[in-house]
N, CA, C and O of each residue as an XYZ file, in Angstrom:
768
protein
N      16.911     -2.041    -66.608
C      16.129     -1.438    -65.569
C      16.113     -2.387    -64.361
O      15.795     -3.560    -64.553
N      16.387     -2.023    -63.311
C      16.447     -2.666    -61.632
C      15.175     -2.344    -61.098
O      14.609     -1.254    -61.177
N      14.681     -3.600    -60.429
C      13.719     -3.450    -59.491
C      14.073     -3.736    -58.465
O      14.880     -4.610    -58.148
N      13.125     -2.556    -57.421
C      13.645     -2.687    -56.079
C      12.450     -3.518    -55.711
O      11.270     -3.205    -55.862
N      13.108     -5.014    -55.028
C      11.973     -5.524    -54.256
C      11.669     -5.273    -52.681
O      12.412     -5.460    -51.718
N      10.649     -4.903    -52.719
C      10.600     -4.253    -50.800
C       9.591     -5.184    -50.098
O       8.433     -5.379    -50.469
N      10.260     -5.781    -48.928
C       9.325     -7.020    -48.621
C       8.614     -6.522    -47.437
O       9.101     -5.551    -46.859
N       7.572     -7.029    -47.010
C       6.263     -6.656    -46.137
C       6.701     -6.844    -44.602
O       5.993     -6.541    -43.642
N       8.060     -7.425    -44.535
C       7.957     -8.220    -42.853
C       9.032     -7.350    -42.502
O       9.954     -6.799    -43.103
N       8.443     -7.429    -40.875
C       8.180     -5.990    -39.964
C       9.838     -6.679    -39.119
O      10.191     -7.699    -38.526
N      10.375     -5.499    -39.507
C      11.686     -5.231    -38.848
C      11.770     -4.437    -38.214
O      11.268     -3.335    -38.437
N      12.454     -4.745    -37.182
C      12.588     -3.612    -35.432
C      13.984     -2.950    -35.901
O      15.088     -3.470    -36.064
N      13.526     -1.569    -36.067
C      14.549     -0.804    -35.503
C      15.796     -0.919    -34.206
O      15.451     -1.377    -33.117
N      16.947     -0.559    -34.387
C      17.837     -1.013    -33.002
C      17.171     -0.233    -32.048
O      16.376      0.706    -32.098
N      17.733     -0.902    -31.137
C      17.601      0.104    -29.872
C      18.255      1.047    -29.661
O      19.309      0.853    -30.268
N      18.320      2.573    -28.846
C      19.430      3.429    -29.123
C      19.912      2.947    -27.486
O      21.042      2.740    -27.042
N      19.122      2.899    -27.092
C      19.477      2.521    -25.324
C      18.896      1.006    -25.131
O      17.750      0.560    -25.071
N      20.310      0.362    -25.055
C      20.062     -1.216    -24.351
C      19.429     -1.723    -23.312
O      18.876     -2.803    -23.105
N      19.697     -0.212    -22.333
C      19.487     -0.916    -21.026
C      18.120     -0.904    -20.379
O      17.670     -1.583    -19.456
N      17.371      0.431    -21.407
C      16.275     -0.053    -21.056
C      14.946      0.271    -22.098
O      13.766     -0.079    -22.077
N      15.716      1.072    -22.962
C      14.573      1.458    -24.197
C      14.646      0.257    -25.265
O      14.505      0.732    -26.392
N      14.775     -0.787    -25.286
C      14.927     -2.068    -26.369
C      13.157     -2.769    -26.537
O      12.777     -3.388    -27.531
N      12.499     -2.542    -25.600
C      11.051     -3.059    -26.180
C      10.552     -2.144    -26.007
O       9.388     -2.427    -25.723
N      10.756     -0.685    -25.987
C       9.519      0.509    -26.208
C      10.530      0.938    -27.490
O      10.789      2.139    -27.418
N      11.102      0.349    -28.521
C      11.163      0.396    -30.156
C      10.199      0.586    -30.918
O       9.345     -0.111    -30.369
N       9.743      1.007    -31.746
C       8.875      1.015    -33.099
C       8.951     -0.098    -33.869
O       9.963     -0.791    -33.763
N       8.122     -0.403    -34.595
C       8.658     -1.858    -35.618
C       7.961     -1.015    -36.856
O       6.876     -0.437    -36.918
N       8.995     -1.176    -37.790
C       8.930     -0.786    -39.465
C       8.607     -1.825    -40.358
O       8.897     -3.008    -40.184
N       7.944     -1.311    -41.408
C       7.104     -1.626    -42.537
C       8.330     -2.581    -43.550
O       8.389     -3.794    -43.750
N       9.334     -1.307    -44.111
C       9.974     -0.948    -44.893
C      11.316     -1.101    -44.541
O      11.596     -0.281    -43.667
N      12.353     -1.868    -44.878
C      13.076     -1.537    -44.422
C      14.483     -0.576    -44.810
O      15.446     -0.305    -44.092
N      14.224     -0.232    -46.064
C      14.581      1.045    -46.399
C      14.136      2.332    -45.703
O      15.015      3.190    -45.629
N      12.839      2.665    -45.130
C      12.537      3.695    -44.262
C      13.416      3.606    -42.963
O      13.349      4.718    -42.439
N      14.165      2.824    -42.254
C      14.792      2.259    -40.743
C      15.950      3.801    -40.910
O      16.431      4.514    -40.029
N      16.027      3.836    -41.809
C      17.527      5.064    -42.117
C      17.322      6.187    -41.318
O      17.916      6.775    -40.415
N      15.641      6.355    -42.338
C      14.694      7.603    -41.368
C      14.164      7.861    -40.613
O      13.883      9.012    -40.280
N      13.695      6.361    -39.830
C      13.252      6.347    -38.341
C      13.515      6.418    -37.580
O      14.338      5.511    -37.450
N      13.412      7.201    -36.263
C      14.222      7.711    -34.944
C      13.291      6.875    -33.987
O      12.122      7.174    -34.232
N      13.385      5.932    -32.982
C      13.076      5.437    -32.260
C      12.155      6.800    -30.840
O      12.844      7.661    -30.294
N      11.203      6.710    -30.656
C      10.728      7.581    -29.721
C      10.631      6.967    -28.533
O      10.273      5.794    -28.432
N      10.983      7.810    -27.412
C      11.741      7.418    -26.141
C      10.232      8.141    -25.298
O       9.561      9.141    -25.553
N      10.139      7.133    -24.270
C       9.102      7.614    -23.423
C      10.077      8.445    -22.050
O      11.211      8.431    -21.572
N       8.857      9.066    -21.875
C      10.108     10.030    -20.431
C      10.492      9.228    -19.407
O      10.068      8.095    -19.175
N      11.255      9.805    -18.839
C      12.518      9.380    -17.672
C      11.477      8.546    -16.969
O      10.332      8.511    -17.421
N      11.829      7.836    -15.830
C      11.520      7.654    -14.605
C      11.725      8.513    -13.187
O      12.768      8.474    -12.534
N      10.493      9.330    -12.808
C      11.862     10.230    -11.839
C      12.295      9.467    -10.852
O      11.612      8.503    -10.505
N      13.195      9.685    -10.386
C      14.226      9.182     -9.506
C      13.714      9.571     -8.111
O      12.910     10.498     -8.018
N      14.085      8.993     -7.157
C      13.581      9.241     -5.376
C      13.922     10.256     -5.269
O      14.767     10.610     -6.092
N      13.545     11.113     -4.391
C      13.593     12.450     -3.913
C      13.945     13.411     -4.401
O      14.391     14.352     -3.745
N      13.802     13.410     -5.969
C      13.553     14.538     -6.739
C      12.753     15.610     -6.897
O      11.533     15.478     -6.800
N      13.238     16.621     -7.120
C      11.686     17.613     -6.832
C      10.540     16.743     -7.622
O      10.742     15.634     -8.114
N       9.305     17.457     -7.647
C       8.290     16.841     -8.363
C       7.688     18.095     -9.226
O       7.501     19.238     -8.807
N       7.443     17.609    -10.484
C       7.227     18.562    -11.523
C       6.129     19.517    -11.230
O       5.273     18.902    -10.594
N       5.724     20.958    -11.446
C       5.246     21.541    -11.403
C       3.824     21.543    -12.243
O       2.981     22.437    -12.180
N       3.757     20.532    -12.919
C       2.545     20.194    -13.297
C       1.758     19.174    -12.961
O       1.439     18.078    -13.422
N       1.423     20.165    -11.564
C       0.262     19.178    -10.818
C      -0.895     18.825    -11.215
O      -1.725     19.660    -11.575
N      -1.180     17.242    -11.208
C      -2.450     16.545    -11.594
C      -3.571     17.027    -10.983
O      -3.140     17.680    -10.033
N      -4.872     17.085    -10.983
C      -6.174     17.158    -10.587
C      -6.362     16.463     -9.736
O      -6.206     15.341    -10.216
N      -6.719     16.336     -8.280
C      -6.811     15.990     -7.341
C      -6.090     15.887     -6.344
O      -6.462     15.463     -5.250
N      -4.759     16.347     -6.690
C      -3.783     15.834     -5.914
C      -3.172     17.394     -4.930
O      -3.158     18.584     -5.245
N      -2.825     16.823     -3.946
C      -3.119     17.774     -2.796
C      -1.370     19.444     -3.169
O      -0.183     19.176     -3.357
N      -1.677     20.137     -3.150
C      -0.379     21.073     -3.095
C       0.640     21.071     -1.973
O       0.797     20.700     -0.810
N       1.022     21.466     -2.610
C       3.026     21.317     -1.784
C       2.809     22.102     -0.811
O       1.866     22.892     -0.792
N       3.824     21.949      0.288
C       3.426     22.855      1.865
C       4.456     24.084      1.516
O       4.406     24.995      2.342
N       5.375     24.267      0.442
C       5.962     25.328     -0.338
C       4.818     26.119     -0.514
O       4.654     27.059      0.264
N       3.918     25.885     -1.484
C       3.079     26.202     -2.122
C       1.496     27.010     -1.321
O       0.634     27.839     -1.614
N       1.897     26.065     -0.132
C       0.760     26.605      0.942
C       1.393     27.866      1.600
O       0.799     28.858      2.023
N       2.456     27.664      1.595
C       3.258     29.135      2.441
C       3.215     30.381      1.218
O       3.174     31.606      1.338
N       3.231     29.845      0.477
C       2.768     31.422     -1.087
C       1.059     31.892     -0.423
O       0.546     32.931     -0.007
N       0.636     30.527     -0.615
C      -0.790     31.332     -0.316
C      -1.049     32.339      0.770
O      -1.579     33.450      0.759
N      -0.344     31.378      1.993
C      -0.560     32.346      3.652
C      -0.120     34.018      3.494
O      -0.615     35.078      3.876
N       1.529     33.478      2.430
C       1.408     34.787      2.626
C       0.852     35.766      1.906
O       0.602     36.821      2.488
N       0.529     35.622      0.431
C      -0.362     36.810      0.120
C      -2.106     36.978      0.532
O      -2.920     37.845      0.216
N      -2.207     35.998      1.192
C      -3.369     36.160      2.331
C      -2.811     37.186      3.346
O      -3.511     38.131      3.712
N      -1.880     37.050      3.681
C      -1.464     37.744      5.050
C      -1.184     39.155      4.373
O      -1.087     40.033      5.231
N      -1.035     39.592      3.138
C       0.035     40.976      2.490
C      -1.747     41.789      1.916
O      -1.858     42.854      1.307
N      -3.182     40.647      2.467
C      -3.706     41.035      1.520
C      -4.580     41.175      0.491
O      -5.636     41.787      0.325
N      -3.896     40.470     -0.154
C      -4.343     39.632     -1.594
C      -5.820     39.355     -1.615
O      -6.351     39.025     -0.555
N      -6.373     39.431     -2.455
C      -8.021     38.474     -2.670
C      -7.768     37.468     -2.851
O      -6.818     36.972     -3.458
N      -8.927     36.869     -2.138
C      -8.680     34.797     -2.635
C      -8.705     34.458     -4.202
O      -8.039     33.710     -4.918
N      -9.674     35.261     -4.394
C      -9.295     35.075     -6.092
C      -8.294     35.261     -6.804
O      -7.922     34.430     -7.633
N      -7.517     36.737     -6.525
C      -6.439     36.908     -7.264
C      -5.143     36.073     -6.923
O      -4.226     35.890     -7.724
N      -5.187     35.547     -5.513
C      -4.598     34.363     -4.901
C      -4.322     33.279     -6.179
O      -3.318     33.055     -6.855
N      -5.893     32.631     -6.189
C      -5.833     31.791     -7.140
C      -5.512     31.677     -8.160
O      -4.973     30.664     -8.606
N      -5.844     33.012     -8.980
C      -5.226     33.349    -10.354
C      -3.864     33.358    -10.566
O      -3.591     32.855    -11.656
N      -3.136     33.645    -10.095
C      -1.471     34.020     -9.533
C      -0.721     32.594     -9.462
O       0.177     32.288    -10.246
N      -1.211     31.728     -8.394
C      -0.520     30.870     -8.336
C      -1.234     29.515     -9.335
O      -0.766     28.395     -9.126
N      -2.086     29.625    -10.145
C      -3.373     28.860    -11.089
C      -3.449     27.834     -9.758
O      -2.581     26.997     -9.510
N      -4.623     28.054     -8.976
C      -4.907     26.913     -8.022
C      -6.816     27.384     -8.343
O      -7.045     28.499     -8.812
N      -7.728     26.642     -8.102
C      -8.950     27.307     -7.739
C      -9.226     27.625     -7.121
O      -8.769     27.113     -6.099
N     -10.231     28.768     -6.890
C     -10.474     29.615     -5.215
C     -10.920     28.423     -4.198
O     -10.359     28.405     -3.102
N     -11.573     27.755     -4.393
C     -11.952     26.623     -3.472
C     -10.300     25.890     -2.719
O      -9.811     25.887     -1.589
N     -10.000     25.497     -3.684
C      -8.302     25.201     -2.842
C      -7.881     26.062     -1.848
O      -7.607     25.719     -0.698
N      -7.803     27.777     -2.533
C      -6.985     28.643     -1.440
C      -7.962     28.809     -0.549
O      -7.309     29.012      0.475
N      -9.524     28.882     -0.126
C     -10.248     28.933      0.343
C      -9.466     27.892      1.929
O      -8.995     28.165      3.033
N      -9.834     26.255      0.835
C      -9.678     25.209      2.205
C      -8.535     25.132      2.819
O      -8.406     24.312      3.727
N      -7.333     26.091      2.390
C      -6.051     25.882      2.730
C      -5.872     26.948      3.679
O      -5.046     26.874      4.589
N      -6.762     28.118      3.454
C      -6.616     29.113      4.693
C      -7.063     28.372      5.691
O      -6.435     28.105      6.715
N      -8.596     27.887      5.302
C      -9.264     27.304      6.884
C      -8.159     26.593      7.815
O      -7.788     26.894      8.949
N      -7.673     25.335      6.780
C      -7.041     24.433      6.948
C      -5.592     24.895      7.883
O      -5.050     24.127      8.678
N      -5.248     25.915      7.675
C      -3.857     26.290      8.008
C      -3.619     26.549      9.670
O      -2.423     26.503      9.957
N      -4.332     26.758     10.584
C      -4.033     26.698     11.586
C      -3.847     25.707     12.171
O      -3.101     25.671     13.149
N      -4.693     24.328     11.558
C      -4.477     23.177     12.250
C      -2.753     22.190     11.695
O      -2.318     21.133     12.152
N      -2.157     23.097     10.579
C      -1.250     22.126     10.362
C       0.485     22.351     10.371
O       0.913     23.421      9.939
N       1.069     21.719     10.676
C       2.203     21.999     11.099
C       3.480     22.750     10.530
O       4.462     22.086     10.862
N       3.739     23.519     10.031
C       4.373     24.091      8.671
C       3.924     23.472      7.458
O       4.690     23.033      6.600
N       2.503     23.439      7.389
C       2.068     23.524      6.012
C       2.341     22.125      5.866
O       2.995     22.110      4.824
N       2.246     20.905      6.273
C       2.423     19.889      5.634
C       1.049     19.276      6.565
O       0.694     19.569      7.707
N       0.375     18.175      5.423
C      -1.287     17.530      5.286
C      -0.922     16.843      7.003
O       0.104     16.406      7.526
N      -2.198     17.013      7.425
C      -2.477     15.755      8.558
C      -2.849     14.638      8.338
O      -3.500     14.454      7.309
N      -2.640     13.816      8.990
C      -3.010     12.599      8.785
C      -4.394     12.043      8.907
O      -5.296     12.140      9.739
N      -4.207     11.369      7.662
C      -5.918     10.854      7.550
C      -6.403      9.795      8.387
O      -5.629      8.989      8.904
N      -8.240      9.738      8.621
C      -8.808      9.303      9.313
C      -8.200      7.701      9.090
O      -7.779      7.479      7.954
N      -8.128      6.679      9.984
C      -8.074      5.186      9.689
C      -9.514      5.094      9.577
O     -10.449      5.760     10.021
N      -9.350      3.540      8.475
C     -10.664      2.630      8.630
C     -11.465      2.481      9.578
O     -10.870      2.387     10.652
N     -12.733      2.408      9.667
C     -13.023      2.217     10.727
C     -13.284      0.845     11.369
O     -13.320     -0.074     10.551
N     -13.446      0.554     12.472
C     -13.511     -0.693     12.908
C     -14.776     -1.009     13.228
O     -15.645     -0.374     13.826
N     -14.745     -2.824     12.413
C     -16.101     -3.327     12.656
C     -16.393     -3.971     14.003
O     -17.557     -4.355     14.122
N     -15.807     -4.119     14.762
C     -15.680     -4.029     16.157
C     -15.248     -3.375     17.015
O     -14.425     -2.522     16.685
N     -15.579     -3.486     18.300
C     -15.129     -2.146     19.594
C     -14.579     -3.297     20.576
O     -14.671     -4.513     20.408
N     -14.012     -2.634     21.595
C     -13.521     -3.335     22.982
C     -14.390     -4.153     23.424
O     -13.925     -5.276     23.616
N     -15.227     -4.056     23.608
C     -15.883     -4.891     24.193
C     -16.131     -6.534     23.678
O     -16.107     -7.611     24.273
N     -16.446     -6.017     21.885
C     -16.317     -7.124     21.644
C     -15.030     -7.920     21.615
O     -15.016     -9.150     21.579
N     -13.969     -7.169     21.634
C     -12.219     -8.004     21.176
C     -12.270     -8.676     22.760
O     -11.823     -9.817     22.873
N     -12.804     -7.992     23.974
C     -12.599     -8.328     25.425
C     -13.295     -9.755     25.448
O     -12.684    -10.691     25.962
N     -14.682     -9.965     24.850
C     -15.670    -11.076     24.599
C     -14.967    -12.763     23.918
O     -14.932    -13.941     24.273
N     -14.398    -11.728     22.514
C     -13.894    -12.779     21.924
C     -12.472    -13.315     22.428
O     -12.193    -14.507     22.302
N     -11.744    -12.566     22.897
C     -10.571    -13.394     23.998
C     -10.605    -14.246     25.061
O      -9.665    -14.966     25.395
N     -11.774    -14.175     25.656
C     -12.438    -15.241     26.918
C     -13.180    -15.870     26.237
O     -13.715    -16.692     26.982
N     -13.621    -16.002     25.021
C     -14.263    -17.279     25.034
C     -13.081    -17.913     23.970
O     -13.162    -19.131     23.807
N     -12.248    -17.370     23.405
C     -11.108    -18.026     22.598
C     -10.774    -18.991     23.792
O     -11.182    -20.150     23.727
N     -10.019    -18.550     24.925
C      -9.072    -19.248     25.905
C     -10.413    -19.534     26.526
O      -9.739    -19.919     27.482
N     -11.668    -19.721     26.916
C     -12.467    -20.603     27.053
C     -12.331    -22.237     26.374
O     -12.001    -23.334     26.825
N     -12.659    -21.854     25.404
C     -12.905    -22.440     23.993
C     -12.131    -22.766     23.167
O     -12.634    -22.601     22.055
N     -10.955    -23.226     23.112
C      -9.737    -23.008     22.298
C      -9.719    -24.006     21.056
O      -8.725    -24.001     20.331
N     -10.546    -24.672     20.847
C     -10.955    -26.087     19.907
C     -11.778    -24.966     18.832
O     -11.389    -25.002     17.664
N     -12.877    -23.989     19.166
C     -13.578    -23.660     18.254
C     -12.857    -22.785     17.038
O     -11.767    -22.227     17.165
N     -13.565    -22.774     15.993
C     -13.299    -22.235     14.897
C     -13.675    -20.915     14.234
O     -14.870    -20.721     14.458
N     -13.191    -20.003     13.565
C     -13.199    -18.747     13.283
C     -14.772    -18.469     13.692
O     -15.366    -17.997     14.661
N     -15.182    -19.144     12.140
C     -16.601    -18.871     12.592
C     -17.614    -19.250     13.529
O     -18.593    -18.536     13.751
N     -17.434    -20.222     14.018
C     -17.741    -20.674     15.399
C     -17.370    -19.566     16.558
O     -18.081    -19.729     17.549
N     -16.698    -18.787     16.647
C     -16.506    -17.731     17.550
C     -17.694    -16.393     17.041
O     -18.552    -15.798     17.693
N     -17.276    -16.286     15.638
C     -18.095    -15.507     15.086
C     -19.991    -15.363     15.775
O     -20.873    -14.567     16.095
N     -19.648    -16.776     15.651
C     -21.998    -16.910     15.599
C     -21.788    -16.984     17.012
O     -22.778    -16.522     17.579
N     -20.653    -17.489     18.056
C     -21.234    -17.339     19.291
C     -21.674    -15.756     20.153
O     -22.551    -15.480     20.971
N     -20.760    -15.085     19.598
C     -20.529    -13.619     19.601
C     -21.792    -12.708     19.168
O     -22.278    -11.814     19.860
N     -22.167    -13.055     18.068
C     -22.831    -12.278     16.655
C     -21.987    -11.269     16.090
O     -22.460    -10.344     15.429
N     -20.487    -11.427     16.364
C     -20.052    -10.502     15.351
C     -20.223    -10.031     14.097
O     -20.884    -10.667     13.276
N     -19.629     -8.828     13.803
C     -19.688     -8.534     12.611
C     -18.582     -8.141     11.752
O     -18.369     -7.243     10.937
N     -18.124     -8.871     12.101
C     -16.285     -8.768     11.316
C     -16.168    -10.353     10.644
O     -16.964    -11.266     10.861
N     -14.970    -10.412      9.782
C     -14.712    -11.567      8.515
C     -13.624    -12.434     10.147
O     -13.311    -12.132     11.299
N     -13.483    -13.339      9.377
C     -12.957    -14.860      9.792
C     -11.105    -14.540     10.355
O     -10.395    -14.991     11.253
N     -10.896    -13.360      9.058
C      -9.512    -12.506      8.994
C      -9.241    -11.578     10.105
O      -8.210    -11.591     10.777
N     -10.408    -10.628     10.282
C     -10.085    -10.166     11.155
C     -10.136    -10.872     13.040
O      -9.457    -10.613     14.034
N     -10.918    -11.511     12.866
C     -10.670    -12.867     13.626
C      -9.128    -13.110     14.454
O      -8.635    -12.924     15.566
N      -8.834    -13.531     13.406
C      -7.475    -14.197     13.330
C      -6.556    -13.060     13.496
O      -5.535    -13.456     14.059
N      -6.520    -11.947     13.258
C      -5.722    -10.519     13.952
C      -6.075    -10.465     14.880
O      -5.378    -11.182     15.598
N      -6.783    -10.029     15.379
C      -7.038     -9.619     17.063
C      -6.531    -11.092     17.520
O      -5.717    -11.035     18.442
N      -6.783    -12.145     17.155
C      -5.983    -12.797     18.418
C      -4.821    -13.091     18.214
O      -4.315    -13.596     19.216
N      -3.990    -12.992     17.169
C      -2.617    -12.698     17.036
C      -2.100    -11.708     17.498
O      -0.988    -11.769     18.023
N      -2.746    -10.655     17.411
C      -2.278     -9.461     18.422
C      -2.271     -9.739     19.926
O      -1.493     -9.064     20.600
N      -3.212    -10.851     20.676
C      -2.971    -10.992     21.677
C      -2.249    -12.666     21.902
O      -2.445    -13.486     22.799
N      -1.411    -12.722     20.742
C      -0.232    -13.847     21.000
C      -1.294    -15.196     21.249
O      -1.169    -16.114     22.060
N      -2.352    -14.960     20.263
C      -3.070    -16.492     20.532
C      -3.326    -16.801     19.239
O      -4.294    -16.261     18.702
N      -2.514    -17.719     18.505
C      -2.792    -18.464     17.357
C      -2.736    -19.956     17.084
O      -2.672    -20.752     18.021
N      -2.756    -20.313     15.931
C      -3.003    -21.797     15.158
C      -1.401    -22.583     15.710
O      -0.375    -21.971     16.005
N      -1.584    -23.910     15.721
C      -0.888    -24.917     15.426
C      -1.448    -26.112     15.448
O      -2.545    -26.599     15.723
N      -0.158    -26.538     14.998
C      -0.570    -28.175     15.357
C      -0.240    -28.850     16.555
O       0.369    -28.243     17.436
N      -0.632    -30.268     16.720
C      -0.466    -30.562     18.181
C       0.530    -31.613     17.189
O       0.358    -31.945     16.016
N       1.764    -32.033     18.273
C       2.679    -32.849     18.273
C       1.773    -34.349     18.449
O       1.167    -34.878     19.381
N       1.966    -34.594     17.445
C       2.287    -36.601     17.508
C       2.816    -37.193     18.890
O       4.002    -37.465     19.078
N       2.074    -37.316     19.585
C       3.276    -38.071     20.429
C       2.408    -39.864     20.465
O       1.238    -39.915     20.083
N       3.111    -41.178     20.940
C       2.899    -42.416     20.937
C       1.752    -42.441     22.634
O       1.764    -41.826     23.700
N       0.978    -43.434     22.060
C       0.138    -43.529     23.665
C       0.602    -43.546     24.898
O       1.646    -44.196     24.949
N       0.321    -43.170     25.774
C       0.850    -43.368     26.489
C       0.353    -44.890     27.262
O      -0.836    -45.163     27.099
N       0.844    -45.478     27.749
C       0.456    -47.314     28.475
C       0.767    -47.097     29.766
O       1.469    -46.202     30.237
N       0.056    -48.201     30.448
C       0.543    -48.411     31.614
C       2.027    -48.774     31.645
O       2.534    -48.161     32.585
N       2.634    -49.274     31.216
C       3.729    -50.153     31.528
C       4.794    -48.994     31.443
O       5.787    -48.937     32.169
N       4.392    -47.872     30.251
C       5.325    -47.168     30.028
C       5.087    -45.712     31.606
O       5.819    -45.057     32.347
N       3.776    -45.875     31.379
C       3.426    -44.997     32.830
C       4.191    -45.261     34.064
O       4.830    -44.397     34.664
N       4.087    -46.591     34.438
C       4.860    -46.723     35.638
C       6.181    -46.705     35.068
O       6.842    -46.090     35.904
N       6.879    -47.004     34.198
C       8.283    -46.607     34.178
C       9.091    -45.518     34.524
O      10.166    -45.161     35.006
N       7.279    -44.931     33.690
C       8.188    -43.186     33.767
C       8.153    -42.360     35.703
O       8.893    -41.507     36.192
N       6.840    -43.194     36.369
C       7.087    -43.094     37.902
C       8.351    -43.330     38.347
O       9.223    -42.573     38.772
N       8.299    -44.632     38.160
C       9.784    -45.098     38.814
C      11.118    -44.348     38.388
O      12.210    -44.273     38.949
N      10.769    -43.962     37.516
C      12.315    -43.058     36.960
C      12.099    -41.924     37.688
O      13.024    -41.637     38.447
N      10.890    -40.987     37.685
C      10.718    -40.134     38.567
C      10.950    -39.865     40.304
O      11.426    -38.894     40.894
N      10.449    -41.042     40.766
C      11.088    -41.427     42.274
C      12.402    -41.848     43.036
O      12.693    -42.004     44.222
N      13.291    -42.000     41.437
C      14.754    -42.763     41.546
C      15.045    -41.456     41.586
O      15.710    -41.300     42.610
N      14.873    -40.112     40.864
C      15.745    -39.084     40.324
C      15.009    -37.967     41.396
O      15.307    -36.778     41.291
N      14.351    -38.274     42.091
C      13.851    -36.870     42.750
C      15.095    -36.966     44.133
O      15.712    -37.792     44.805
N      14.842    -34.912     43.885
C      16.216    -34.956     44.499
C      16.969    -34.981     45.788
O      18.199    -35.020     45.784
């Protein structure tokens, strides 16, 4: 009589795809079961400018395809409800998409509001004259002279936007008398 000894340590199935399914493998018990195990493959990656699947997530805004179905069995008609039912959207969607539809350009979203800003002109006008006032002081040192209400960061944008930023100052050796008048006299020899 033969015994089969079956040992406890966990052997990885191959990979079926090298190039990129090799660590989303399974790892087995058994390694007599490996015969029967099929490695399960997670889905594709879609690729750039592929359509996009028809199973739209919750929140996420509908296709301007999709807005032109609505207009038109709005336009042939239709109830907003049975609208909705038809194409499975909720009446509230086809609702905001009628409102919505005159303001947008063949059906594709407008552009959303920007951030708003913790400062106005007046203050960016403030903090540029006393920058080139003041050119020694420091973020926040502009900050408390001001009372702004913006970070240290935004600071430092607005006056990069107006081509005024950090460096260092060059090393240069003292200047002396001796070397002072040299540099006269070289100046009075060479003027032209």
């Amino acid at each position: 009589m033969t015994v089969l000894r079956i040992t406890s340590e966990l052997i990885q199935s191959p990979p079926t795809d090298i190039r990129r399914d090799a660590h989303k493998t399974r790892k087995i018990a058994f390694p007599l079961l490996s015969l029967l195990h099929k490695t399960t493959k997670m889905p594709p990656i879609r690729t750039p400018l592929r359509l996009i699947s028809g199973n739209r997530p919750k929140g996420s805004e509908i296709s301007p395809y999709m807005r032109g179905q609505v207009k038109g069995q709005a336009r042939c008609g239709v109830l907003q409800v049975d609208i909705a039912k038809d194409l499975k959207l909720t009446p509230s969607t086809v609702q905001y998409t009628l409102q919505q539809d005159p303001l947008r350009n063949d059906g594709y979203s407008l552009p959303r509001k920007p951030r708003k800003k913790t400062y106005n002109d007046t203050d960016e006008r403030r903090l540029i004259r006393h920058v080139r006032l003041n050119p020694k002081d420091t973020y926040k040192q502009v900050i408390i002279a001001y009372s702004l209400r913006c970070k240290p960061t935004t600071v430092k944008k607005i006056l990069k936007r107006h081509s005024i930023c950090n460096w260092r100052a060059k090393k240069r050796p003292e200047l002396t008398e001796d070397n002072a008048l040299k540099r006269l006299a070289w100046c009075l020899a060479h003027r032209g």
